[in-house]
C-alpha positions as a Markdown table, in Angstrom:
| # | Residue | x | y | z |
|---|---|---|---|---|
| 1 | Unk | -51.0 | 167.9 | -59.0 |
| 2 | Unk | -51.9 | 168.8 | -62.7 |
| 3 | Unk | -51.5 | 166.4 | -65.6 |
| 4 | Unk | -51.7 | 167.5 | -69.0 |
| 5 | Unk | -52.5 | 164.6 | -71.5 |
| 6 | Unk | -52.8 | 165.2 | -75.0 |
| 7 | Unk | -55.8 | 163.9 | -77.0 |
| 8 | Unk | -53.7 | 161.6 | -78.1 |
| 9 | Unk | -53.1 | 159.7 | -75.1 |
| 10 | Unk | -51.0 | 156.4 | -74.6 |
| 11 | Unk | -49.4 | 154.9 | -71.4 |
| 12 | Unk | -46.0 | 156.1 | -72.7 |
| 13 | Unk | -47.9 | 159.9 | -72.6 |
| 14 | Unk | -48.7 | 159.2 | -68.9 |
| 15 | Unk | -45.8 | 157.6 | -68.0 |
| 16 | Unk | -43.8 | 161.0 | -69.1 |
| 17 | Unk | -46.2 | 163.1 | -67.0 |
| 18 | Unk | -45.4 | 161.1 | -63.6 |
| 19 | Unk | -42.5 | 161.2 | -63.7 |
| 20 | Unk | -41.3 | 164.5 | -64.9 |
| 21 | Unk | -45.0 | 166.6 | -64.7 |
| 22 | Unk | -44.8 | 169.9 | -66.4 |
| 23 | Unk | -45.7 | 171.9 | -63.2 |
| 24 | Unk | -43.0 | 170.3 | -61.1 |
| 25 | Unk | -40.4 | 172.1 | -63.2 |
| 26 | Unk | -39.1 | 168.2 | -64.5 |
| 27 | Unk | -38.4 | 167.7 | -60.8 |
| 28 | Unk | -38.5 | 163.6 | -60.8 |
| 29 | Unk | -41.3 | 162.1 | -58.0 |
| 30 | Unk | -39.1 | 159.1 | -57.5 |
| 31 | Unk | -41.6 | 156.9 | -58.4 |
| 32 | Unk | -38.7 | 154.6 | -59.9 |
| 33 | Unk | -40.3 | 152.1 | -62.8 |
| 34 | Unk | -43.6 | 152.4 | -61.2 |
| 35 | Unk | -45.1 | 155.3 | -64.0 |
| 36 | Unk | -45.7 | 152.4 | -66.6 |
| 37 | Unk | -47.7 | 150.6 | -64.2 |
| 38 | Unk | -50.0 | 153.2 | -62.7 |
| 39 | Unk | -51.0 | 154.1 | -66.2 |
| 40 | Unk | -51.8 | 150.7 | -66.8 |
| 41 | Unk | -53.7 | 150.2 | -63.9 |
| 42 | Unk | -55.3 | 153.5 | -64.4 |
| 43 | Unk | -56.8 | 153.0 | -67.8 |
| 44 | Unk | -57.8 | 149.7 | -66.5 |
| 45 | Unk | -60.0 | 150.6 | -63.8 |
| 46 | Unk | -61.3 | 153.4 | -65.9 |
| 47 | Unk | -62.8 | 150.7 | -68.0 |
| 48 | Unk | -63.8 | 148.5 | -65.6 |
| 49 | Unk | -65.7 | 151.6 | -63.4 |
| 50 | Unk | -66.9 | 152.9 | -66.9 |
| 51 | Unk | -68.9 | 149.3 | -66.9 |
| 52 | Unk | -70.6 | 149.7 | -63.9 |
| 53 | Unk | -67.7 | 148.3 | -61.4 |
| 54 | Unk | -67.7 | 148.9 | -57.5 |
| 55 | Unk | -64.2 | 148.9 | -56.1 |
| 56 | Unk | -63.7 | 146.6 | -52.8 |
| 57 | Unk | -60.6 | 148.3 | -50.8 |
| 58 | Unk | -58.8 | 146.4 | -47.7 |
| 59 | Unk | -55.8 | 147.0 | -45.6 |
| 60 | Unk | -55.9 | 144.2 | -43.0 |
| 61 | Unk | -52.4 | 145.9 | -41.2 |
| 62 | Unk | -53.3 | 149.7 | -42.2 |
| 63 | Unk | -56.8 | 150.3 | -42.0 |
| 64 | Unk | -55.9 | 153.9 | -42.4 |
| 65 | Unk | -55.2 | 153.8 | -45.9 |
| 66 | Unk | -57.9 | 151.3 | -47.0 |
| 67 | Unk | -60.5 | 154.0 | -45.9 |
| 68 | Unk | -58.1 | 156.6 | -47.6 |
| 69 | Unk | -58.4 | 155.0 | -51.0 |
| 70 | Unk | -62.4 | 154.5 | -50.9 |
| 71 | Unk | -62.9 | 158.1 | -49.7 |
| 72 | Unk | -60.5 | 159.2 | -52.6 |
| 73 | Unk | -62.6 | 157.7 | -55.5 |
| 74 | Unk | -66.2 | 157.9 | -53.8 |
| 75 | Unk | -66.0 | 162.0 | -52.7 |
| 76 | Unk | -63.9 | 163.6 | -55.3 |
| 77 | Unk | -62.1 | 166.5 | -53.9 |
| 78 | Unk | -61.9 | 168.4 | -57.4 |
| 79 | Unk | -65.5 | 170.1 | -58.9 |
| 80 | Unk | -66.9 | 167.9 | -62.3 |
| 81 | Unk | -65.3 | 164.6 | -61.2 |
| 82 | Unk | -67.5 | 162.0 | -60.8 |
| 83 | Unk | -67.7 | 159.9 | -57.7 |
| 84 | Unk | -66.6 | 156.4 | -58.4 |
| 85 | Unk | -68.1 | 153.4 | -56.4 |
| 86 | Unk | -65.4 | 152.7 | -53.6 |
| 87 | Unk | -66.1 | 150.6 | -50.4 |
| 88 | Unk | -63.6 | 149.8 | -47.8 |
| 89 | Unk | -63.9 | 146.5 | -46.4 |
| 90 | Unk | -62.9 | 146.4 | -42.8 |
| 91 | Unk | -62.3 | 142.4 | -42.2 |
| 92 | Unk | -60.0 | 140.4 | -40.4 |
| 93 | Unk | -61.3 | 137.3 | -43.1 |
| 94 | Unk | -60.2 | 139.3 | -46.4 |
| 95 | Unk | -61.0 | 136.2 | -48.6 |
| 96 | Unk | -65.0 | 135.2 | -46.9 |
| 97 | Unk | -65.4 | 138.7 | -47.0 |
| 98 | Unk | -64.9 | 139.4 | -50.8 |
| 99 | Unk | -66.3 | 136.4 | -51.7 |
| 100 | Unk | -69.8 | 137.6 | -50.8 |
| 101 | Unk | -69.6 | 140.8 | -52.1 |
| 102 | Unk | -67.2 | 140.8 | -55.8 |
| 103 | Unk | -69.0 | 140.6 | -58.7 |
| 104 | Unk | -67.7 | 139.7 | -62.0 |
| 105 | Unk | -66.2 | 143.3 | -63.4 |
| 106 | Unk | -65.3 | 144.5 | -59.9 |
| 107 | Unk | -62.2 | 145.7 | -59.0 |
| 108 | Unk | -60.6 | 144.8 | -55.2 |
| 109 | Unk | -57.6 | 146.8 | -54.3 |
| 110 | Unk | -55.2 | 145.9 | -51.2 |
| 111 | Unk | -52.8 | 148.0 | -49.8 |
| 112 | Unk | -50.7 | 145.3 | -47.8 |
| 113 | Unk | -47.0 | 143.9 | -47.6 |
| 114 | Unk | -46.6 | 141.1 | -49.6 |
| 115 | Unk | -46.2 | 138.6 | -46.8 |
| 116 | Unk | -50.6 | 139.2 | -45.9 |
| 117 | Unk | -51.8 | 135.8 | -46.2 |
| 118 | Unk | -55.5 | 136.5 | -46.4 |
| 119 | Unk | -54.5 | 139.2 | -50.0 |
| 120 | Unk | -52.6 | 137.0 | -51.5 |
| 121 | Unk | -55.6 | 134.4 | -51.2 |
| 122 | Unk | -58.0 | 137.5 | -52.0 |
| 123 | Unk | -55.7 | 138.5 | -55.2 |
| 124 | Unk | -55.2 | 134.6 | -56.3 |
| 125 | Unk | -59.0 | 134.6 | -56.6 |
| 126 | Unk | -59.3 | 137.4 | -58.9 |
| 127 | Unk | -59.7 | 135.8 | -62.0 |
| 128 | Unk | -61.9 | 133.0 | -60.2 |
| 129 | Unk | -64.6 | 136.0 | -59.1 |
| 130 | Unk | -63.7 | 137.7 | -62.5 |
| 131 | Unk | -62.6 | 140.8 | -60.8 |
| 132 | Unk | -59.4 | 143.5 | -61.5 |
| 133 | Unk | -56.9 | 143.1 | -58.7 |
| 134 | Unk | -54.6 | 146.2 | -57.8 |
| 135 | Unk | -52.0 | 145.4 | -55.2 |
| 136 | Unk | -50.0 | 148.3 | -53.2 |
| 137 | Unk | -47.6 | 147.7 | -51.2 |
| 138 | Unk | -43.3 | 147.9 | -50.1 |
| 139 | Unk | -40.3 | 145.8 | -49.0 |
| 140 | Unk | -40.3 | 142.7 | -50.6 |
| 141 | Unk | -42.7 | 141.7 | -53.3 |
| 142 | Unk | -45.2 | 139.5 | -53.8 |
| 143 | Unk | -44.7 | 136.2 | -56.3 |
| 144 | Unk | -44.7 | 137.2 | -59.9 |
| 145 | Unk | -48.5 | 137.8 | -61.4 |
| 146 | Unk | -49.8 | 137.7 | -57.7 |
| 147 | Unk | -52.2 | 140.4 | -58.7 |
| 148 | Unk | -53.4 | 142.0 | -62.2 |
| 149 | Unk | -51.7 | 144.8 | -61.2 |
| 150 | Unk | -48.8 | 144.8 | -58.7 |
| 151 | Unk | -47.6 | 148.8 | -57.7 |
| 152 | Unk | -44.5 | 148.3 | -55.3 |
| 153 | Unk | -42.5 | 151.0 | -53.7 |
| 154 | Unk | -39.3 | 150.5 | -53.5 |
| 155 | Unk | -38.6 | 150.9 | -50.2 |
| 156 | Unk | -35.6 | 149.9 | -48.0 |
| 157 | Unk | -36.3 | 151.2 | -45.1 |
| 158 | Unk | -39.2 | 149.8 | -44.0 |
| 159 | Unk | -41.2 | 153.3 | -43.4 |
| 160 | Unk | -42.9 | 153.8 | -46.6 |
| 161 | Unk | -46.5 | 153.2 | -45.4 |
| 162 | Unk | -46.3 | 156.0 | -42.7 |
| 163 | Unk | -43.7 | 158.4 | -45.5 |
| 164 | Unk | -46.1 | 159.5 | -47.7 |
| 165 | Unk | -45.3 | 157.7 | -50.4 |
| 166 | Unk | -48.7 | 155.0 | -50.3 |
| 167 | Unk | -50.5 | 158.3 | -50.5 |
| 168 | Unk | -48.6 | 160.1 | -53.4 |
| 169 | Unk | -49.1 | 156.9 | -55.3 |
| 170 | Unk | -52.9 | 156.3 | -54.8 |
| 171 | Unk | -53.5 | 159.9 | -55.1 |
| 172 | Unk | -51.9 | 159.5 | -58.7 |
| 173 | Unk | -53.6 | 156.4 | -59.3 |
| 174 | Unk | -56.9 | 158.1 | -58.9 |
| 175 | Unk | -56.2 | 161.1 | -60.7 |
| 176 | Unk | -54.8 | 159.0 | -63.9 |
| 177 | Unk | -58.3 | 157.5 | -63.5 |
| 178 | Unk | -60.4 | 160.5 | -64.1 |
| 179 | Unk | -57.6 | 161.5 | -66.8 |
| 180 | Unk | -58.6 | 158.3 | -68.7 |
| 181 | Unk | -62.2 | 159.3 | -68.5 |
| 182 | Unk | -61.3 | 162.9 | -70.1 |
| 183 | Unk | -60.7 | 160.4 | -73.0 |
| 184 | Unk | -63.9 | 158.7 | -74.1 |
| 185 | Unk | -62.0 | 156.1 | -76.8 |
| 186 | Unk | -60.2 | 155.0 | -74.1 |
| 187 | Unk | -62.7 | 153.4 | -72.2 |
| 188 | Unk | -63.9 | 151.3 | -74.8 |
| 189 | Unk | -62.3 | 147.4 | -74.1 |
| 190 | Unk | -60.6 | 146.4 | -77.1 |
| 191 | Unk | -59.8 | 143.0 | -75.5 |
| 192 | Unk | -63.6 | 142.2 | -74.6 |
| 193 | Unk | -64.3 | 142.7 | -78.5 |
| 194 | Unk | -61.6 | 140.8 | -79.5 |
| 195 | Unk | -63.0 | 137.8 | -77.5 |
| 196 | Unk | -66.4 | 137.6 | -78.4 |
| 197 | Unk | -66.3 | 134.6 | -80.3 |
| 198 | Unk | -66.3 | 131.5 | -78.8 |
| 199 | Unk | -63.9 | 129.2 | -78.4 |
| 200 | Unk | -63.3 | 125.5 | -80.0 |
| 201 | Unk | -64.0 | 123.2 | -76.5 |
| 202 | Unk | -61.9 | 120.5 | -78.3 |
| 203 | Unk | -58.6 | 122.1 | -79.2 |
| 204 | Unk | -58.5 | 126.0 | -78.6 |
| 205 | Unk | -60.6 | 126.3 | -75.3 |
| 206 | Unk | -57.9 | 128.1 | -72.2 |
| 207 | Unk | -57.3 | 127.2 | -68.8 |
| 208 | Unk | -59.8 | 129.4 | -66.8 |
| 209 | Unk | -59.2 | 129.7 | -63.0 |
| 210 | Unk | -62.2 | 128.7 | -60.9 |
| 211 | Unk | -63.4 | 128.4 | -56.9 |
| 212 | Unk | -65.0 | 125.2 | -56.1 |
| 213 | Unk | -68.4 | 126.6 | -54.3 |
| 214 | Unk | -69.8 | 123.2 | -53.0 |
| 215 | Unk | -68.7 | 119.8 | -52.3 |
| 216 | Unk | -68.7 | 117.9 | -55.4 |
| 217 | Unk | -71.0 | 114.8 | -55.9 |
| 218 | Unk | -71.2 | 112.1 | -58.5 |
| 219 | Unk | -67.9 | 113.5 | -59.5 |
| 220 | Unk | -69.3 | 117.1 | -60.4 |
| 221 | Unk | -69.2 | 120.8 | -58.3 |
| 222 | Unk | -70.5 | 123.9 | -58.9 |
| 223 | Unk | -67.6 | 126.4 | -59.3 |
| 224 | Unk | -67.2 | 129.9 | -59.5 |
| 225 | Unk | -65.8 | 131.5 | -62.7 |
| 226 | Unk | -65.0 | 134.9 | -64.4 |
| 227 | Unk | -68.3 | 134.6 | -66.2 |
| 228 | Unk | -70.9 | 133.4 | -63.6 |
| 229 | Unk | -71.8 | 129.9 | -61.6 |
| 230 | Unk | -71.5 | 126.5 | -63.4 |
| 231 | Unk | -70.8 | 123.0 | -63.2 |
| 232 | Unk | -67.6 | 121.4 | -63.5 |
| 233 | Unk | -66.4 | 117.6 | -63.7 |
| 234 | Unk | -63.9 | 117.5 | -60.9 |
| 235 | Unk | -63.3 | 114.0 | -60.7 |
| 236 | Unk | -59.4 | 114.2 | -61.9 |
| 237 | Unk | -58.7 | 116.4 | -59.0 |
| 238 | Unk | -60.9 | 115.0 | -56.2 |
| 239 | Unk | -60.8 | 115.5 | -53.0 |
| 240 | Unk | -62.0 | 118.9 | -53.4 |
| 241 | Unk | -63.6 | 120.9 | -51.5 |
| 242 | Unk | -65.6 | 124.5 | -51.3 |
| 243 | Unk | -63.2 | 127.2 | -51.6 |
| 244 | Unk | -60.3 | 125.3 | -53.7 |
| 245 | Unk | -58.9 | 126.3 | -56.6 |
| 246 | Unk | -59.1 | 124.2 | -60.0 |
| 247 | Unk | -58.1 | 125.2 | -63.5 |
| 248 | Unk | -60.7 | 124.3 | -65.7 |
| 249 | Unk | -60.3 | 123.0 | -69.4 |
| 250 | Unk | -63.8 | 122.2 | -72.0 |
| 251 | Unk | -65.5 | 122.1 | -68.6 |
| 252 | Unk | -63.3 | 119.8 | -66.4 |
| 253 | Unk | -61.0 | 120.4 | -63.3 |
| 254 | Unk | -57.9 | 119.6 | -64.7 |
| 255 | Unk | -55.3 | 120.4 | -61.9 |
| 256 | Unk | -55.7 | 122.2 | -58.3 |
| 257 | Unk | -54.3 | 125.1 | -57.1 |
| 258 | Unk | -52.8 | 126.3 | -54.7 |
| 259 | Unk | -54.5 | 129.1 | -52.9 |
C-alpha cells in the first residue's frame, strides 16, 4: 500500500490515509479507532530509531509474527528504505530476557493477548528500563496504560492472529514509520527539549517508575531507572527485593508496585 502525506504532516493527516487511502478507492480497512493510534505509535518509534534505538520483538504464543515484525523493519522490502535495528527475542522468560538486553531509548514490541503474564510484566517495566512499549494484540484488552502504546484489534471471534489482520496492522505500522522519516521536523522530540531543565527535588520532582536491581542494605538499593543505575532509599517500602517495582520521589521508594 501507498500513503501520500503532505509536507504538512500531523496524526490527523495519517489517520485520514489509513483509513480511507487514496489508492483504495476510499474503501475503509476496518481498522475501527485504531488509525489515531498507529500514527502515534509511528512517529514515536521514528524518533526513538532516529536516536539510535534497537527494537526488541517477542510473541511468547506466536512466535511467527514476532520474527515477522523484526524481519519487516531490519530488511526493508521497498528500495531507499533504511533497515531499522529489529531483533526477535525467542524466550519463554520475556521479562529476564529484556532485562539484559533494553537499553534506555529502546523500544520492545509484543504481539500477545492480553492475558500473557510475562508482557504485561515486560510492558510494566517500560518506563523502569526507559524504553517505548508497543503492544499488539485482540479479544480482550489489556488494563488501561499497560503499554505506551496499546494497538488492539477488535476481534470477536477469536481468529484474528491467524486472519491477517496482525499482519495488515504491523505492515502499516512500519510503513507509517518510514513515512515519518520522509519528514525530517518530525523526528526532532519536542518533549525531550521541553524537559531539560531540572526539576525542584523539594516540591516539583515526579514519581519515576524504577526496578529494584539488588537487595537493599542499610536501608538503600540500587534501582533501575529511565535514565541509568542509581541508588535509592527504600526503607519506606522494605522488604524489597531485586526485580520489584518502587515509585521513586527526590530519591526515595515511596510505594511498591505491583508487577
Amino acid at each position: 500500500m501507498h500513503l501520500t502525506v503532505a509536507s504538512s504532516l500531523g496524526l490527523d493527516d495519517v489517520d485520514r490515509r489509513i483509513v480511507a487511502p487514496p489508492d483504495r478507492g476510499g474503501e475503509s480497512l476496518e481498522l475501527g479507532g485504531l488509525a489515531h493510534d498507529l500514527a502515534a505509535a509511528s512517529l514515536v518509534m521514528a524518533r526513538r530509531f532516529a536516536a539510535g534505538a534497537t527494537m526488541w520483538c517477542v510473541s511468547p504464543a506466536w512466535p511467527a509474527h514476532g520474527r515477522h515484525v523484526a524481519v519487516e523493519f531490519v530488511h526493508p522490502v521497498i528500495v531507499g528504505k533504511r533497515a531499522l535495528p529489529s531483533v526477535f527475542v525467542d524466550t519463554d522468560d520475556v521479562v529476564a530476557d529484556l532485562r539484559v538486553l533494553v537499553r534506555p531509548g529502546d523500544v520492545v514490541l509484543a504481539v500477545a493477548a492480553a492475558g500473557e503474564p510475562g508482557v504485561a510484566a515486560a510492558m510494566r517495566r517500560g518506563p523502569a528500563w526507559g524504553a517505548t512499549t508497543v503492544w499488539v494484540g485482540a479479544g480482550a484488552r489489556p488494563d488501561v496504560a499497560a503499554a505506551d502504546h496499546v494497538l488492539w484489534v477488535d476481534d470477536g471471534t477469536g481468529l484474528a492472529p491467524w486472519s491477517g489482520r496482525f499482519v495488515l496492522l504491523y505492515h502499516l505500522l512500519w510503513e507509517l514509520t518510514h513515512v515519518c522519516f520522509e519528514h525530517p521536523g518530525l523526528l526532532r522530540d519536542g518533549a525531550a527539549d521541553a524537559c531539560a531543565e531540572e526539576a525542584c527535588i523539594t516540591c516539583s520532582d515526579e514519581g519515576r517508575l524504577a526496578e529494584v536491581c539488588a537487595s537493599p542494605s542499610a536501608g538503600e538499593a540500587r534501582v533501575r531507572t529511565a535514565t541509568g543505575v542509581e541508588t535509592a532509599d527504600v526503607s519506606l517500602v522494605e522488604p524489597v527485593s531485586p526485580g520489584d517495582l518502587v515509585l521513586l520521589h527526590a530519591g526515595s521508594a515511596i510505594t511498591r508496585v505491583p508487577g
